[in-house]
N, C-alpha and C positions, 0 to 999 in steps of 0.2 A: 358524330355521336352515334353510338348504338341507341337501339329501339328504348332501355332499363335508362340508362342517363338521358332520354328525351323525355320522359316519366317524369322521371326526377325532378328536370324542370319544365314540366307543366305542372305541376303541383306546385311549386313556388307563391304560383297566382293564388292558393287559398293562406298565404301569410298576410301579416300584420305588415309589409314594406314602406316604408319612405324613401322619399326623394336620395340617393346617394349611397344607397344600400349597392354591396358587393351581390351578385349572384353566383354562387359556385353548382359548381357541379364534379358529385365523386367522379374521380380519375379525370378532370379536364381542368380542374381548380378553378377560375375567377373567368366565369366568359362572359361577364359584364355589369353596366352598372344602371343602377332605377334612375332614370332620368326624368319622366314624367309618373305622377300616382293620379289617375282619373278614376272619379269619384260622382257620376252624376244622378242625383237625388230625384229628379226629374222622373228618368227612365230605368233607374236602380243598377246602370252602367258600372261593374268593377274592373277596373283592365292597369298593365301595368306598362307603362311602354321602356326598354332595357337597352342600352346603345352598349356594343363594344369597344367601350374607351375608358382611359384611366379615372378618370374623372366625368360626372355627370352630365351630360348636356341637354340645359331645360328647352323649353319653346321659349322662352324670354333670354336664348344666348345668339350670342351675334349670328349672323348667317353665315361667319364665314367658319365659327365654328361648328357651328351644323353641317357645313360645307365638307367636314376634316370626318363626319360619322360615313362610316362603310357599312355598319351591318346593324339594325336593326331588327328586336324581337317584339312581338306585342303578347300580353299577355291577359287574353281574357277569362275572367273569373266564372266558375258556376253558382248557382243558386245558393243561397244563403238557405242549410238545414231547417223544414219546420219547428223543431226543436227550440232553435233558436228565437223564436218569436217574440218570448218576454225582455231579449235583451235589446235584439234587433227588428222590432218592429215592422219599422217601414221599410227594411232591406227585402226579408221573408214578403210583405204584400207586392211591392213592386215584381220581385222574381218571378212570385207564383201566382199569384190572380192578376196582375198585369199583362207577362209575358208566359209563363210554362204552358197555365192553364189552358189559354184560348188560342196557341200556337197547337199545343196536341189535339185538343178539340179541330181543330183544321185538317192535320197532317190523318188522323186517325178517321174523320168525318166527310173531309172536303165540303163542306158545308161553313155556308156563313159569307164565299164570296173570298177572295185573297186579301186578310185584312191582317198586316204585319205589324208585330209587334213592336211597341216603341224600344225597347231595348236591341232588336233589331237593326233599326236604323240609325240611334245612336253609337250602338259599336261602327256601322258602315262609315260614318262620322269618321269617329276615331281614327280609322284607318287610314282613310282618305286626305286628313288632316298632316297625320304622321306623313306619308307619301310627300306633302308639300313642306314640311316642316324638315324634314331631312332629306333633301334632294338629290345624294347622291348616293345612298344608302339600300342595299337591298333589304327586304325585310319579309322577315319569318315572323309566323303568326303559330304560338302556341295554346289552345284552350278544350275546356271538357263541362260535361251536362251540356246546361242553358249557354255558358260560354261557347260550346262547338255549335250549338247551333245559330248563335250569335255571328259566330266564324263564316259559318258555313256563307251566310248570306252578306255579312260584310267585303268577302273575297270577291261573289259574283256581282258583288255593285259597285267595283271600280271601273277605269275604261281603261280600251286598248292600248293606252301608250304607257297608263303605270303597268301593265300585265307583266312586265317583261322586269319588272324592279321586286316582284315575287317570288323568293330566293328556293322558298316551303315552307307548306303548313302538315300540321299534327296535333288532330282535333280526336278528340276522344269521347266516348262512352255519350256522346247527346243524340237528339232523335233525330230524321232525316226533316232537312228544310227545303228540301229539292221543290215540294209542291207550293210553298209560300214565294218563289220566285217568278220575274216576269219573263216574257220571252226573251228577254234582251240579254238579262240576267244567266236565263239558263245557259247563252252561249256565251258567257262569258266564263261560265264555270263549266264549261265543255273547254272552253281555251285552256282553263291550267289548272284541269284532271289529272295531269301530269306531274305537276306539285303540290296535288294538294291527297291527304293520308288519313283516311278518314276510319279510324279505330272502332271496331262495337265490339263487343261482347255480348251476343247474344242470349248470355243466362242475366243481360242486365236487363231489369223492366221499365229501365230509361227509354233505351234504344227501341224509338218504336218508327215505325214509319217504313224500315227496310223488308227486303227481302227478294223473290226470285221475280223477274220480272219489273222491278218497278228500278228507277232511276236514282241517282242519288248524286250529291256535290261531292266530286274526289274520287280516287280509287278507295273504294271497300276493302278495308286489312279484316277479315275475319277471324277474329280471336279465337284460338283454340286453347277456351279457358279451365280451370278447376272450378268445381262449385264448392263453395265453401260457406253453403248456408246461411247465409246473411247479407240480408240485401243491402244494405247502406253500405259494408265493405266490398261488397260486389262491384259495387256500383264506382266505388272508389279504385281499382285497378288491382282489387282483394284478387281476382282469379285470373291476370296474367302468369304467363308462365316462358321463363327465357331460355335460351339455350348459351351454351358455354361461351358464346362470346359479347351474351347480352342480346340476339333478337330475338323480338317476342315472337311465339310460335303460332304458326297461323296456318292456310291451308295452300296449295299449289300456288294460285294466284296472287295471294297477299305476300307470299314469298319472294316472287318473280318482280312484284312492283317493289317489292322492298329494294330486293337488289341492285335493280335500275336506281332507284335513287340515292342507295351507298356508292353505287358505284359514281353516278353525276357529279356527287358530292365532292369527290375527292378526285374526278377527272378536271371538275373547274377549280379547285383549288390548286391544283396541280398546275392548270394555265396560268392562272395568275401568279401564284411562284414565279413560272417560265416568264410574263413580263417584268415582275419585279428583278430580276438576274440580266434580262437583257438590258436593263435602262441601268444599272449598276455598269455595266462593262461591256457594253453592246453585244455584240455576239456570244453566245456560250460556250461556257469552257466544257473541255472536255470532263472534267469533274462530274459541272453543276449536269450536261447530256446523262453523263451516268446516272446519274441521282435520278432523275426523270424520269430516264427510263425502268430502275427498277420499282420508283415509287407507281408506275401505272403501269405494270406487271404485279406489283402486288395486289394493287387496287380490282383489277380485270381478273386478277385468280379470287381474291375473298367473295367477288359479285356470281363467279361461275360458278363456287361452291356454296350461297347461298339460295343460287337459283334453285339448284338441284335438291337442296337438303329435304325440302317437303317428300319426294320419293324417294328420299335415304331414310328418312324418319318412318314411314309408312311400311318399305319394304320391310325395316327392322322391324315393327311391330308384327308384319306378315310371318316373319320365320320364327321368332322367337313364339305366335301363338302354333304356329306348326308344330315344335318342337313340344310344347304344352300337351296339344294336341294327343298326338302320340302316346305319350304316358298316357291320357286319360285313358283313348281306344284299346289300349295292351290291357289296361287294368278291366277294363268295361269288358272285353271280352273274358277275360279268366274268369270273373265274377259269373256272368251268362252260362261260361260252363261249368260250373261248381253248382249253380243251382240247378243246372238241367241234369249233367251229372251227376248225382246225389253218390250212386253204387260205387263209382268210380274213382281209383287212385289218380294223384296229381296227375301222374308220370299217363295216365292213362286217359288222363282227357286229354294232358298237350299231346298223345300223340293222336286221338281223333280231332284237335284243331290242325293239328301238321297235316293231316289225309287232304282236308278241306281246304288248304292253304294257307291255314291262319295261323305264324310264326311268331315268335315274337321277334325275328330279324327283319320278317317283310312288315309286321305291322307297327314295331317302335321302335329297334335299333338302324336299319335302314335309311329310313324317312328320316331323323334325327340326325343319322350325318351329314344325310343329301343338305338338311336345311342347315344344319351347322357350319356348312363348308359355305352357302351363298352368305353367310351371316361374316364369316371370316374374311371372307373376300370384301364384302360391300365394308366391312369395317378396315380391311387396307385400304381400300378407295379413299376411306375418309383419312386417315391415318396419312397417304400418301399428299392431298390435299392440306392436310396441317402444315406434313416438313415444307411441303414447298416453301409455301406462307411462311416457315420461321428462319427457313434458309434467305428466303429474298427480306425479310426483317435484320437479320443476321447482319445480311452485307449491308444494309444501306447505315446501319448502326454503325459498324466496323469505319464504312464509307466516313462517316461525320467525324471518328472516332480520330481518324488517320488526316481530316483535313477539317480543321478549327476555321480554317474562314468561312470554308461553307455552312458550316453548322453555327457559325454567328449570324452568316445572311438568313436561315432557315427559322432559327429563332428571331430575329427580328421582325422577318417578315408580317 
């Protein structure tokens, strides 16, 4: 999934679901179904947990069908709007003078002692549970606000042997919980910084607790967002901003970890394809080898040209203000000599700015093509970067297109 359908569904978690509810998502249709709806009144816990299978599988189903789930999503909820108070009462107290309040009071203070909130360690619960309840299952962990930072600390309170059954998280817009963790904790969420996508947006006034210097659970994806004057849409993913193929736009770094993990993404799907084909027909056909290998040539080209995009985006902004530039400087000087100039005909100030060197070919037609020409170029780069990608689409399409058995195995898998 791109960065816009992982949105998609982390927002799911603020519906109304039941138990057997499909989950869709635009352009990938049904990637599963509400198997558990947890609900604890306790700790004001809303979470949703989502298996990919045709049919629901509760904690009250055999083991051996829980045995049969492969992929597991959790989905925790954020805070129930103050707004909401006269409907939702005790949802609104739990979230916020239980758990928001005297979590930020912490993260913001460091005062009070490490005293975690029950919602906290109920989601930790949750997870942990799920872990034993579906035992062969990796599992993704989707949430935002009070949910990420519910996330954040549910992740770092597992142990070393479920670490490795944490497929990825994508946690959004919540405050940093890095300081309410124990020593044990922090390294556990140093172990899988690697999978874990920790979204801000910095124009939210959610996100508090980050910044230069200080540590946090997850790579930092730095939103490079719009302000759109409203804080509760802000707040809500109002000022993400995607690029043509759906990632959300962010800075060098959050680019570079994006990449790595589109890329992972599809290099372990990819393996697992390759044993799913081997245990069909032991060794691989020549085919299924083709298939393979253009599927992780495509993969390895989309991750390179994502890595890159942050200084394809940047440069682009570099020529295009150059190019700005220029006109302003051409105009800015005519004007300088017109008013200094007063006595003087057009023709008779350009040519005391000509004496001086100051042309309108050195100062704006020049400069405009120098930057026009890097602008044409870096826009083949990307241009040339596309065909690849539609050429190695092309064939493997082609590929499926010319051989129905494989493209049965590829769908069934």
């Amino acid at each position: 999934m791109n960065d816009k359908q992982r949105v998609e569904y982390a927002n799911w978690e603020y519906s109304n679901l039941e138990q057997g509810d499909p989950i869709t998502i635009k352009g990938k249709g049904e990637v599963g179904k509400v198997s558990q709806v947890i609900n604890k009144k306790a700790t004001g816990e809303q979470s949703y947990i989502i298996t990919n299978t045709e049919k629901s599988v509760s904690s009250n189903a055999s083991l051996a069908e829980r045995e049969k789930v492969t992929e597991v999503t959790i989905l925790y909820r954020g805070s129930t709007g103050i707004d909401q108070w006269k409907k939702e009462p005790l949802d609104v107290w739990k979230d916020w003078l239980e758990n928001d309040i005297p979590s930020a009071t912490q993260i913001l203070t460091h005062t009070g002692g490490r005293v975690v909130a029950p919602q906290l360690k109920s989601a930790a619960n949750t997870l942990k549970n799920s872990l034993k309840m579906y035992p062969n299952a990796k599992h993704y962990v989707y949430a935002h606000s009070l949910g990420s930072m519910t996330a954040q600390y549910a992740l770092s309170d597992i142990n070393e042997k479920d670490a490795s059954r944490i497929g990825g998280a994508y946690l959004y817009e919540g405050p940093n919980a890095y300081s309410l963790l124990t020593p044990e904790q922090k390294k556990m969420a140093e172990a899988l910084r690697g999978k874990i996508y920790n979204y801000v947006d910095f124009k939210d006034p959610v996100t508090i607790g980050y910044g230069a210097y200080k540590e946090n659970v997850g790579q930092l994806i730095a939103v490079d967002s719009k302000d759109i004057n409203d804080i509760g849409k802000q707040h809500m993913w109002g000022g993400y901003q995607y690029d043509k193929e759906g990632n959300v736009l962010t800075d060098a770094k959050g680019y570079a970890a994006l990449a790595k993990n589109n890329t992972r993404e599809k290099l372990d799907g990819l393996e697992d394809l390759k044993k799913i084909f081997a245990k069909s027909g032991g060794n691989l056909s020549g085919s299924e080898k083709i298939f393979l290998d253009a599927a992780e040539a495509l993969a390895l080209t989309q991750g390179m040209k994502m890595t890159i995009q942050y200084d394809m985006n940047e440069l682009q902004k570099t020529y295009k203000k150059a190019i700005d530039n220029a006109d302003d400087l051409w105009r800015d000087t005519l004007k300088d000599a017109r008013t200094i100039g007063t006595s003087l005909s057009e023709s008779e100030r350009l040519d005391a700015l000509a004496s001086g060197g100051a042309t309108e070919a050195s100062i704006r037609t020049k400069p405009k093509a120098k930057y026009q020409k890097k602008l044409t170029k870096l826009t083949a780069i990307q241009k040339e970067y596309d065909e690849l990608t539609n050429n190695i689409k092309h064939a493997i399409a082609e590929q499926l297109q010319n051989d129905q058995e494989l493209a049965q195995q590829i769908g069934s898998a």
